[in-house]
C-alpha positions as CSV (number, residue, x, y, z in Angstrom):
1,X,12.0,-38.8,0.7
2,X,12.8,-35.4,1.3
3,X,10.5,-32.8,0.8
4,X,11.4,-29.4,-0.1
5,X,10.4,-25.7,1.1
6,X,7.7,-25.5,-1.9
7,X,6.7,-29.1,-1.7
8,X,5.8,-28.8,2.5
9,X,4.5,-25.5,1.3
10,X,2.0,-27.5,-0.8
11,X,0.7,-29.8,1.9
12,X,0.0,-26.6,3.9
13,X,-2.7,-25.3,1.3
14,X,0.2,-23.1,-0.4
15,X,1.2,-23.9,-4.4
16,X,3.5,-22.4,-6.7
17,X,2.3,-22.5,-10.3
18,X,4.1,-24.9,-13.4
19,X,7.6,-23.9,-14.7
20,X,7.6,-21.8,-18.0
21,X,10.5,-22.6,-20.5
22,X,14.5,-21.6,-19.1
23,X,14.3,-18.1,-21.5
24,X,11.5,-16.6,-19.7
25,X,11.8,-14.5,-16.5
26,X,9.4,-15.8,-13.7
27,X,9.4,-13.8,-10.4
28,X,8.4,-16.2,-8.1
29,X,7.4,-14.4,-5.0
30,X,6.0,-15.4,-1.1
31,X,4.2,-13.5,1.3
32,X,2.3,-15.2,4.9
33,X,-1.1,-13.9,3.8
34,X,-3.4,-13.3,0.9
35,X,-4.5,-10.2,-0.7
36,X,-8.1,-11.8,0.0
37,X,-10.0,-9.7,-3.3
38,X,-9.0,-8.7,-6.8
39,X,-11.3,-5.9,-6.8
40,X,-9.3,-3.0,-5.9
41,X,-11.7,-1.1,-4.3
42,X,-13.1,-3.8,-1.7
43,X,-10.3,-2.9,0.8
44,X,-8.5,-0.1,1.9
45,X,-5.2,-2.3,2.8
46,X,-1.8,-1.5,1.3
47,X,-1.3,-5.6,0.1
48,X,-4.4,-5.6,-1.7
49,X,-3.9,-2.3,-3.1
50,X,-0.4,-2.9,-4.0
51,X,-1.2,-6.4,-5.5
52,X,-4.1,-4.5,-7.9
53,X,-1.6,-1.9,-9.0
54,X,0.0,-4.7,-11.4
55,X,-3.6,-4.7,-12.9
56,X,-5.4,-1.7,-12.2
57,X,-4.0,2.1,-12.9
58,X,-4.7,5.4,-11.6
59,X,-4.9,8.7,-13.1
60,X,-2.2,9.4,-11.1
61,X,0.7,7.4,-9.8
62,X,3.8,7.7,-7.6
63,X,7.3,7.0,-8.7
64,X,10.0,5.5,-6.8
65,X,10.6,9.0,-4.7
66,X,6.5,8.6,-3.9
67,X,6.2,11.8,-5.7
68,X,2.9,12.1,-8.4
69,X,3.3,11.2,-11.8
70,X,1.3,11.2,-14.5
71,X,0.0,7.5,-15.5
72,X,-3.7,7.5,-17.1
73,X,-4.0,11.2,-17.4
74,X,-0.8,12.1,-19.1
75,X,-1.2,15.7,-17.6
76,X,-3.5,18.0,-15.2
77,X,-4.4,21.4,-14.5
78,X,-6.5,23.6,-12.0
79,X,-8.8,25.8,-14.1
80,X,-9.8,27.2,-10.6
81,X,-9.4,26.4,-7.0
82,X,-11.8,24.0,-6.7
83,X,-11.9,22.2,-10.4
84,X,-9.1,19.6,-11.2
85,X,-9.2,19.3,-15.1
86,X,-7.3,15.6,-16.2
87,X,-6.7,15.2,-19.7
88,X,-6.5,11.1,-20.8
89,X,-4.0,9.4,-22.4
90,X,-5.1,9.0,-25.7
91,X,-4.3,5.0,-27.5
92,X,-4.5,3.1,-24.1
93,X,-6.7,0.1,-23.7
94,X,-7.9,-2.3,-21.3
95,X,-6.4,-5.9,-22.0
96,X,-10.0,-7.2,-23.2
97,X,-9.1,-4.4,-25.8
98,X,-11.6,-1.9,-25.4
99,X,-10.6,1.8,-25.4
100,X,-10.1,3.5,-21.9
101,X,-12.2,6.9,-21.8
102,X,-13.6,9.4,-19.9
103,X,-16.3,7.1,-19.0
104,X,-14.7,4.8,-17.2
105,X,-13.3,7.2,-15.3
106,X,-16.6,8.2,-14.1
107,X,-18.3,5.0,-13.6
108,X,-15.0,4.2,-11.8
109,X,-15.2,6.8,-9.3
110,X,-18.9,6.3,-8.9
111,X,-18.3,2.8,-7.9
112,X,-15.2,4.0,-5.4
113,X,-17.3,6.1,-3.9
114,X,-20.3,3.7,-3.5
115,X,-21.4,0.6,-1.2
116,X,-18.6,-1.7,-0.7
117,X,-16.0,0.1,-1.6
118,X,-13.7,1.3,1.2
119,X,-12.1,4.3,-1.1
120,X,-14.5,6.8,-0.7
121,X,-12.6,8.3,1.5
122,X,-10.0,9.3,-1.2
123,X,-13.0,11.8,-3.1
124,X,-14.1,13.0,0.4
125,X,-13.9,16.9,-0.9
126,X,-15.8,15.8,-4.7
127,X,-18.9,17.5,-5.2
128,X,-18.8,16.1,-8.9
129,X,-17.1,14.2,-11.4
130,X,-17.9,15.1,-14.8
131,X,-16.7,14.2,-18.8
132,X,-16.0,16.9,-21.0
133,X,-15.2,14.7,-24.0
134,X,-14.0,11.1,-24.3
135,X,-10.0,12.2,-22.9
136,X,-11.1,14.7,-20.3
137,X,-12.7,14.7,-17.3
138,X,-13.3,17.3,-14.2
139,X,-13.2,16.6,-10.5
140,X,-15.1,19.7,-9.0
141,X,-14.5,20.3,-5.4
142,X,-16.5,21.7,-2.0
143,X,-13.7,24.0,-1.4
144,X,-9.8,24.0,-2.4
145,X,-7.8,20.8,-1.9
146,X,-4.0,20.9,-2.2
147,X,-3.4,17.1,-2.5
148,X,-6.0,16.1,-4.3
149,X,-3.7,14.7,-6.9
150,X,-2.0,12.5,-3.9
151,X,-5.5,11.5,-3.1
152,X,-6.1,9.5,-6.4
153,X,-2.6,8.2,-6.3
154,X,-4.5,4.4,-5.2
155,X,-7.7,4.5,-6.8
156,X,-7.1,2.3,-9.9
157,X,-9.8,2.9,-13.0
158,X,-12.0,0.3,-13.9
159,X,-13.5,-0.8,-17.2
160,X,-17.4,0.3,-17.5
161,X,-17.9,-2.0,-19.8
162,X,-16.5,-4.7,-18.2
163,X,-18.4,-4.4,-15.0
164,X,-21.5,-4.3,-16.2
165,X,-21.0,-7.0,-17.9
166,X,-20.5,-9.3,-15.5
167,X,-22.6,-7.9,-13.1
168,X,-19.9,-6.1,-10.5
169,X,-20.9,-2.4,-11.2
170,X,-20.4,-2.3,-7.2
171,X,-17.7,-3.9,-5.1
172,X,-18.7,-6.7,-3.2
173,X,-18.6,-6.3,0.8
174,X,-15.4,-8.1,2.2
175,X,-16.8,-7.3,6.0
176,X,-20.3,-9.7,5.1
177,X,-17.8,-12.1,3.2
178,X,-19.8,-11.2,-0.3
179,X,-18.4,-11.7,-3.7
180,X,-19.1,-11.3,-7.0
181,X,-17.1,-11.1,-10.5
182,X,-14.5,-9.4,-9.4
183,X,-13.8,-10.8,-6.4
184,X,-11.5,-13.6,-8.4
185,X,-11.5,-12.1,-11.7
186,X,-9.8,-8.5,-12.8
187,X,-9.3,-6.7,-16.1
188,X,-7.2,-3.7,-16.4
189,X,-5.1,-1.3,-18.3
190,X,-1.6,-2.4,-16.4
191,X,1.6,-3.8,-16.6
192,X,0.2,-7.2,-15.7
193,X,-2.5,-9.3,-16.0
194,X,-4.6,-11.7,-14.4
195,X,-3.5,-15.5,-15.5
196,X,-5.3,-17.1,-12.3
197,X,-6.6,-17.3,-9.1
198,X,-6.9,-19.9,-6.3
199,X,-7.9,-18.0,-3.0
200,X,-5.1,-18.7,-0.3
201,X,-2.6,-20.7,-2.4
202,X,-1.8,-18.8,-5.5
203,X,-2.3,-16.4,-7.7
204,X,-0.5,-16.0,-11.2
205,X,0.1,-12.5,-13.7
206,X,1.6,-12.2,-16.7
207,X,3.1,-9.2,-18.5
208,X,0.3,-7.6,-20.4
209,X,1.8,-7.2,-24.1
210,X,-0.3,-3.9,-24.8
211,X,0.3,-2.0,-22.5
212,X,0.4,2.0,-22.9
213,X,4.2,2.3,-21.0
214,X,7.6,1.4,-22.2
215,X,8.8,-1.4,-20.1
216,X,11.5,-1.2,-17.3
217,X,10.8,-4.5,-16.1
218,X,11.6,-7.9,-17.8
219,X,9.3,-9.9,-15.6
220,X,7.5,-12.5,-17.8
221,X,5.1,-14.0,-15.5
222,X,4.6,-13.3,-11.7
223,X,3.5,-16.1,-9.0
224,X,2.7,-15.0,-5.6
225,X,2.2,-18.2,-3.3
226,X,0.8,-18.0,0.4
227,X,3.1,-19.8,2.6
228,X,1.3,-18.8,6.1
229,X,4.8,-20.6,8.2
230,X,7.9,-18.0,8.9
231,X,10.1,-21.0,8.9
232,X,9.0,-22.6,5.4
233,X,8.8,-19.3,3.6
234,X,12.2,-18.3,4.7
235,X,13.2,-21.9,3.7
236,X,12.2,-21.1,0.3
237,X,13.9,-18.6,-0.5
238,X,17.1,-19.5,0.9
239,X,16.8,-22.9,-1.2
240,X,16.2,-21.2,-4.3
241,X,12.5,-22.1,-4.7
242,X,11.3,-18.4,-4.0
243,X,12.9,-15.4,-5.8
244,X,11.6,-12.9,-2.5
245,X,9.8,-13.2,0.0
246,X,7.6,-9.4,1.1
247,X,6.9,-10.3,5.2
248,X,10.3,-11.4,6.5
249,X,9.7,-12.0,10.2
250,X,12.4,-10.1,12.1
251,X,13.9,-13.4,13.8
252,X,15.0,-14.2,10.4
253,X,16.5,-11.2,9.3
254,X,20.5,-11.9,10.5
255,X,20.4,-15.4,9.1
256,X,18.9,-14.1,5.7
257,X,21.8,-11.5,5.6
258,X,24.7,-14.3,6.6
259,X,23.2,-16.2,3.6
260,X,24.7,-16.7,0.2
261,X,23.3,-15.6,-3.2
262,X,20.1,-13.7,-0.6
263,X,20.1,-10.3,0.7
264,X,17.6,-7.6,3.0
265,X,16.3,-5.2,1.6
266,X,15.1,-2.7,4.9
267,X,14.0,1.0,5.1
268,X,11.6,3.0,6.9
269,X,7.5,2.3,6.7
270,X,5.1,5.2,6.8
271,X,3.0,2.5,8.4
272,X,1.7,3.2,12.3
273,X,0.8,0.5,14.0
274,X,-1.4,1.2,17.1
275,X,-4.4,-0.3,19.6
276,X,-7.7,2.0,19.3
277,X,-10.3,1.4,21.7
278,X,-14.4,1.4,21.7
279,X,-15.4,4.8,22.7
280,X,-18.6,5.2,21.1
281,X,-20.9,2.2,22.8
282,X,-22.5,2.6,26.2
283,X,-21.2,-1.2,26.7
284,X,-18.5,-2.8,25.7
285,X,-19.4,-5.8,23.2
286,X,-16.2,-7.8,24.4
287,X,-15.8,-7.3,28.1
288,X,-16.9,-8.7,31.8
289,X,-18.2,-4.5,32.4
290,X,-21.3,-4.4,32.1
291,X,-23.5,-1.3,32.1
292,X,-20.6,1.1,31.0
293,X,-17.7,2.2,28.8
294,X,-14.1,1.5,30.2
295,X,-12.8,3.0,27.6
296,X,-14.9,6.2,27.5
297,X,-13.2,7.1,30.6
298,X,-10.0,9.2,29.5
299,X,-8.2,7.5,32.7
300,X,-8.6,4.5,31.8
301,X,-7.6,5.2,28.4
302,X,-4.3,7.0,30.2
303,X,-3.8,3.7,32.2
304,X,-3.8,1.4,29.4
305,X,-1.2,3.7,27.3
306,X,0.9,4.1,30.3
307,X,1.0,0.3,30.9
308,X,3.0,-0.7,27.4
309,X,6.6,-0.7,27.3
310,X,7.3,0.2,23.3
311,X,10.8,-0.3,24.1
312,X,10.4,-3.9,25.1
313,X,7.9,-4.2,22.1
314,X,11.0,-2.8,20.0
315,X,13.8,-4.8,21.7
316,X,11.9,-8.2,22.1
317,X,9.6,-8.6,19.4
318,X,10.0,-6.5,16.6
319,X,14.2,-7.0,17.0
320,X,15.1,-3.3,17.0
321,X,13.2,-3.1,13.3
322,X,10.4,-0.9,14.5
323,X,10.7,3.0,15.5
324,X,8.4,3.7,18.9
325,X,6.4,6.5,17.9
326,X,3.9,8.9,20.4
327,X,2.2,9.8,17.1
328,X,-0.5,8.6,14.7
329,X,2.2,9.3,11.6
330,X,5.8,9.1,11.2
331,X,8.7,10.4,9.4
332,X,8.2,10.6,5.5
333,X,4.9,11.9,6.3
334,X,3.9,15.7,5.3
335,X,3.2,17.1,8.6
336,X,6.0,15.1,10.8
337,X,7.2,17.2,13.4
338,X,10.0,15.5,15.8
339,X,8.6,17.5,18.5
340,X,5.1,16.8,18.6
341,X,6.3,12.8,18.7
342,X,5.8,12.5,22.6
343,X,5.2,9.3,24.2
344,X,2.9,9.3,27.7
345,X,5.4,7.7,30.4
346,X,5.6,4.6,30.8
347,X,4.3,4.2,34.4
348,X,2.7,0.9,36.3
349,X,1.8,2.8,39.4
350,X,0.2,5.4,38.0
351,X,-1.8,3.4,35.8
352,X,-2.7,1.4,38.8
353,X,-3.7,4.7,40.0
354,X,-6.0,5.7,37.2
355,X,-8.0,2.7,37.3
356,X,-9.0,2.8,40.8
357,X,-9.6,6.5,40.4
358,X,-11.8,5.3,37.2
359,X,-13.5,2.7,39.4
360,X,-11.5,-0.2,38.7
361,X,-9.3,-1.0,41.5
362,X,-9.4,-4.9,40.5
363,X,-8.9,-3.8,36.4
364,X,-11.7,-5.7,34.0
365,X,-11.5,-8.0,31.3
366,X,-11.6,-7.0,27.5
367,X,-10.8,-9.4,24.4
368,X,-8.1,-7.6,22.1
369,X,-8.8,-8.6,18.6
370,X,-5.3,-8.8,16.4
371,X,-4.7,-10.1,13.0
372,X,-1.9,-13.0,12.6
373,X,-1.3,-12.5,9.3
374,X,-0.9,-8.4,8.0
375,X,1.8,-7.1,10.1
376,X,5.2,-7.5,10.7
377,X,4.9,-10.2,14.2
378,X,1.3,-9.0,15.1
379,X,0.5,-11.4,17.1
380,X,3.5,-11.7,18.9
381,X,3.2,-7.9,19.3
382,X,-0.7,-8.4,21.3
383,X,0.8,-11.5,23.3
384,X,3.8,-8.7,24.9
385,X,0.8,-6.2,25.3
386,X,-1.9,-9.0,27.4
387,X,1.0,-10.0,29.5
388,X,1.8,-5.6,30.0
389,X,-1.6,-5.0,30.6
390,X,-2.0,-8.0,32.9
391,X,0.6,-6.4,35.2
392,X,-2.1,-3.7,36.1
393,X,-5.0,-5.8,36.5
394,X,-6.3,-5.7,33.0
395,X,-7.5,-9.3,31.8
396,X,-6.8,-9.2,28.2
397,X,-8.8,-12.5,26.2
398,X,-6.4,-12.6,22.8
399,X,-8.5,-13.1,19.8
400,X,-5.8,-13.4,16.7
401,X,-7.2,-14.3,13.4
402,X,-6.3,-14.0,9.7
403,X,-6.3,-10.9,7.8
404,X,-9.7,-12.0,6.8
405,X,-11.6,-12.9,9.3
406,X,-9.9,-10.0,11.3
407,X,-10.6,-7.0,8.6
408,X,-14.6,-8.3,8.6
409,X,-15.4,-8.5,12.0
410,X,-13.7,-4.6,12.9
411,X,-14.0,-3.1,10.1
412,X,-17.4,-4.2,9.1
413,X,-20.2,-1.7,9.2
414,X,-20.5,-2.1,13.0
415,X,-17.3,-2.5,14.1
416,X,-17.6,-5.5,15.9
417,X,-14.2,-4.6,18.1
418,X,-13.6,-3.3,21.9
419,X,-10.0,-3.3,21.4
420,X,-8.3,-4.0,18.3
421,X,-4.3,-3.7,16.7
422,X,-4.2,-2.4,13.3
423,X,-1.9,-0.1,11.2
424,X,-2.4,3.1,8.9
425,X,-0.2,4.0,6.6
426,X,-1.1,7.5,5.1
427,X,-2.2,7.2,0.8
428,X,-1.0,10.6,0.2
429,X,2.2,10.8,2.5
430,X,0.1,13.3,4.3
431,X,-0.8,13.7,8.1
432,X,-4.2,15.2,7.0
433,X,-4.9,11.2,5.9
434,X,-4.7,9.5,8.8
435,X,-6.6,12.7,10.7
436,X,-9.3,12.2,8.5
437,X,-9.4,9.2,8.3
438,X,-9.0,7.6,11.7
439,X,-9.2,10.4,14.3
440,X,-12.5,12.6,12.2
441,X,-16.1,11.7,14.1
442,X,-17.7,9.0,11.6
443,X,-20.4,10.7,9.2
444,X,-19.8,8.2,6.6
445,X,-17.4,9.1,4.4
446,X,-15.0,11.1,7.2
447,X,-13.9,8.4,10.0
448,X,-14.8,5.7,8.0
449,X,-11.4,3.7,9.7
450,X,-12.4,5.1,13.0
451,X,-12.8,1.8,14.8
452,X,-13.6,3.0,17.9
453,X,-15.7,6.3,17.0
454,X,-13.5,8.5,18.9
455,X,-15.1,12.1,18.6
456,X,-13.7,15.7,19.8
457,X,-15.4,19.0,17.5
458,X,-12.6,20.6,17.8
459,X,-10.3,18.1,16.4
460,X,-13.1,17.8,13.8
461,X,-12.8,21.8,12.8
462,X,-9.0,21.6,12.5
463,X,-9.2,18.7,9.9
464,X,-11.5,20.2,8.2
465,X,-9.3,23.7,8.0
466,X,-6.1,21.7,7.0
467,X,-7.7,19.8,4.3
468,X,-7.7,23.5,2.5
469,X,-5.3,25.4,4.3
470,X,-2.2,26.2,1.4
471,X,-0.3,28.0,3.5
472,X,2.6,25.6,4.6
473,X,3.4,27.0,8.2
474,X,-0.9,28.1,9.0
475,X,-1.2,24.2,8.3
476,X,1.8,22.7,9.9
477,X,0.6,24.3,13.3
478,X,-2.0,23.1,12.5
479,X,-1.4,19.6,12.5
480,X,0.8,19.8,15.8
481,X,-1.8,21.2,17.1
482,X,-4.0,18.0,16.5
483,X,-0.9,16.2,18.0
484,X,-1.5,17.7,21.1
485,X,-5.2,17.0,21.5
486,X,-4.5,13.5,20.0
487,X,-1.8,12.8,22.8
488,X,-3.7,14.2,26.0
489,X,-7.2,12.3,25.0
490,X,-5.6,9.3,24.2
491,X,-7.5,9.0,21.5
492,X,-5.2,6.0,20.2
493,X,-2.3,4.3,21.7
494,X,0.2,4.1,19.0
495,X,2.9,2.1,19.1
496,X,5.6,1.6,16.3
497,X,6.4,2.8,12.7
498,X,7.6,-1.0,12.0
499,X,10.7,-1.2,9.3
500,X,9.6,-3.0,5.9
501,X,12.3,-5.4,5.5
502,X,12.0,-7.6,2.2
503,X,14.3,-10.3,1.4
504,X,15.7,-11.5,-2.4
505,X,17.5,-13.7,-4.1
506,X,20.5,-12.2,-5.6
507,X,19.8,-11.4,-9.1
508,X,16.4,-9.5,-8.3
509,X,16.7,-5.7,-8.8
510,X,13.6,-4.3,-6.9
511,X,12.8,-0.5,-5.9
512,X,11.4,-0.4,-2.1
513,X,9.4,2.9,-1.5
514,X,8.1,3.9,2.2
515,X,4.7,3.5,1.4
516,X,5.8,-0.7,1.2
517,X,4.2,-1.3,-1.9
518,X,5.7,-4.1,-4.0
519,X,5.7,-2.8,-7.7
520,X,6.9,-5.1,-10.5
521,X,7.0,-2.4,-13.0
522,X,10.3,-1.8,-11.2
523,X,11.7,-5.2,-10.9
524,X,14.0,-6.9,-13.1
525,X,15.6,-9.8,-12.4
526,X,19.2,-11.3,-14.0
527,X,19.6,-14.8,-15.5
528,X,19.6,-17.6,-12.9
């Protein structure tokens, strides 16, 4: 017997959930990896984040030109400089029915902000949060912050009420594999809700008939199934079985566009993919060096940059759907500056040359950890760069692993990485994001996605003078400025700003916005 896409799906560990009636709209949907939590503070990852949007709402939220809206706070003002006063929308409940308020805003920022939770980042520059009355509340500032309303644009508000209830008033920690409530279970004030949850396989929402907004979409119930194989996702969706499919692996791209009743749906990614390196330990955890730092050496870091061949990367493995980039953000982002995107040469000899000068005339050996599973053909993209790096005496030991596993072992507390791929896409369309975030010396809430605790004081002053600088061209020199400095220490090797490509059946009507969030709130999909 012949089995179908779905059905070799299924003896994989992937399901799809059981058919409603003919009348209702299902948007069946496949991705290679899970969004691994419900909780949408757990994980600073655009999948996970995206996925909680359905359920979880912001005060703030971006419409399909990215730019702020208002969504839980039906409107804003700055009393002064540093206070940002949000007034609630009044009538709007969670789907439990309970009343959203001003103290769920509270509680909710409190618990972004604490243990766990990997968006504390995004209230960096709050001194307090405070309610006024049940439909306002004030954000008070350390000094002036321009984008503070882009800043909240991902942090969904949770139900006080809720949490406590069930005993997740803090977000379990993904990096020690903890979980608690709502790790499987969610609650919210969205367009969808929760149905059910098997970890891995499948995970099922449904339109939530109370909610605050007049619907766009006519999407009924939502399935998301994890089918880890290119081949049998793609297979899917061609037969029918799958209505899109959100990582389309770029080998697959022509055939989906020569298919009938299928279509690509490509545009740019504010997403930066790039290698970061330990700078911060004496010894490298993952190397044959013993009793020093490689990568602590500029020359080395020089060496290794000067070694990859983007262009191959672009040509060979990403299929010409990827944009070589010599900067930590790309175009789309506030603070882009064609000029300032200069790549090092690519060089072999005089990476050769660096080494030996660095002490390493025979190279060393390093283990580069790489998800399989999060970005568009990462491992594929890690296999081009061992076999680069090998050319100049650098023995690279590939560790790839699923998003999982990956995200706890570098991103846990003590980054448990040498040399590691991962991507940033900037919340707030904003080069001050990924400065702060990835390139600021760690102090715990600054640098918290610093993998490899890179550290300069004077890149440190400059972020700090951007995030309150308002006047356009002061902070656009700014930023070029931390270009520069970001370029000649090799502080990261960045690679690519990859393309999102999606793929749909024909009768799905989608919006795809740079920041490569999937949001049903804009789908709708015509009678099959």
């Amino acid at each position: 017997m012949r089995l179908t896409a779905l059905a070799a799906a299924l003896l994989c560990g992937s399901a799809l959930a059981a058919p409603l009636p003919a009348a209702a709209q299902v948007f069946r949907w496949a991705n290679d990896g899970d969004v691994n939590s419900m909780d949408p503070y757990t994980r600073n990852e655009t999948f996970l984040l995206a996925f909680n949007s359905h359920i979880y709402e912001p005060l703030v939220r971006r419409n399909r030109q990215m730019e702020p809206e208002p969504a839980l706070a039906e409107r804003w003002e700055q009393p002064s400089p540093t206070v940002w006063r949000f007034h609630l929308r009044r009538g709007v409940r969670f789907t439990d029915g309970t009343p959203f308020t001003a103290d769920d805003v509270v509680f909710s920022v409190q618990r972004a902000r604490g243990p766990g939770s990997q968006l504390n980042a995004n209230f960096a520059t709050v001194k307090e949060v405070r309610k006024i009355d049940d439909h306002t509340v004030e954000f008070e500032t350390v000094e002036p912050n321009p984008i503070f309303a882009r800043e909240i644009a991902t942090v969904g508000m949770m139900s006080r009420t809720w949490a406590e209830r069930n005993n997740a008033v803090r977000p379990a920690d993904l990096t020690t594999r903890e979980e608690n409530f709502a790790t499987r279970n969610a609650m919210g004030t969205g367009p969808f809700r929760l149905v059910s949850r098997e970890p891995d396989r499948r995970t099922v929402l449904e339109r939530n008939p109370t909610w605050w907004d007049t619907p766009t979409h006519n999407i009924e119930r939502a399935e998301l199934n994890i089918i880890a194989n290119d081949a049998t996702r793609v297979a899917a969706l061609l037969s029918g079985e799958v209505d899109f499919v959100y990582t389309v692996p770029p080998q697959d791209v022509e055939r989906i566009s020569r298919s009938q009743g299928v279509r690509t749906i490509q545009g740019p990614e504010l997403r930066t993919i790039y290698l970061g390196m330990d700078q911060s330990r004496a010894e490298l955890l993952k190397s044959d060096v013993k009793g020093r730092n490689p990568f602590q050496d500029v020359r080395v870091r020089r060496a290794i940059y000067q070694a990859i061949d983007v262009n191959a990367i672009q040509r060979t493995v990403m299929r010409g759907q990827s944009r070589p980039t010599g900067l930590m953000w790309g175009p789309g982002v506030n603070g882009f500056v064609e000029a300032d995107d200069r790549r090092l040469p690519l060089d072999l000899d005089a990476s050769r040359k660096l080494l030996a000068e660095a002490g390493y005339p025979n190279g060393f050996g390093v283990t580069l950890d790489c998800p399989n599973d999060r970005y568009v053909n990462d491992e594929a993209i890690c296999t081009a760069v061992v076999a680069m790096l090998a050319r100049i005496g650098v023995r690279v030991t590939l560790a790839a692993q699923t998003r999982a596993r990956f995200f706890a072992e570098v991103n846990s507390p003590r980054y448990n990485t040498s040399f590691y791929l991962l991507g940033w896409t900037p919340a707030t369309a904003d080069a001050h994001n990924a400065l702060f975030n990835l390139l600021g010396t760690r102090d715990g809430t600054r640098g918290v996605f610093n993998n490899g605790g890179y550290s300069n004081p004077r890149l440190d002053a400059l972020i700090g003078r951007i995030g309150v600088e308002t006047d356009a061209a002061k902070r656009q020199a700014m930023i070029s400025e931390t270009a520069a400095i970001v370029r000649d220490d090799v502080a990261y090797i960045p690679l690519h700003q990859q393309q999102i490509v999606w793929a749909a059946r024909a009768n799905v009507e989608i919006a795809q916005t740079a920041d490569n969030y999937i949001q049903l709130r804009f789908a709708r999909m015509q009678g099959r």
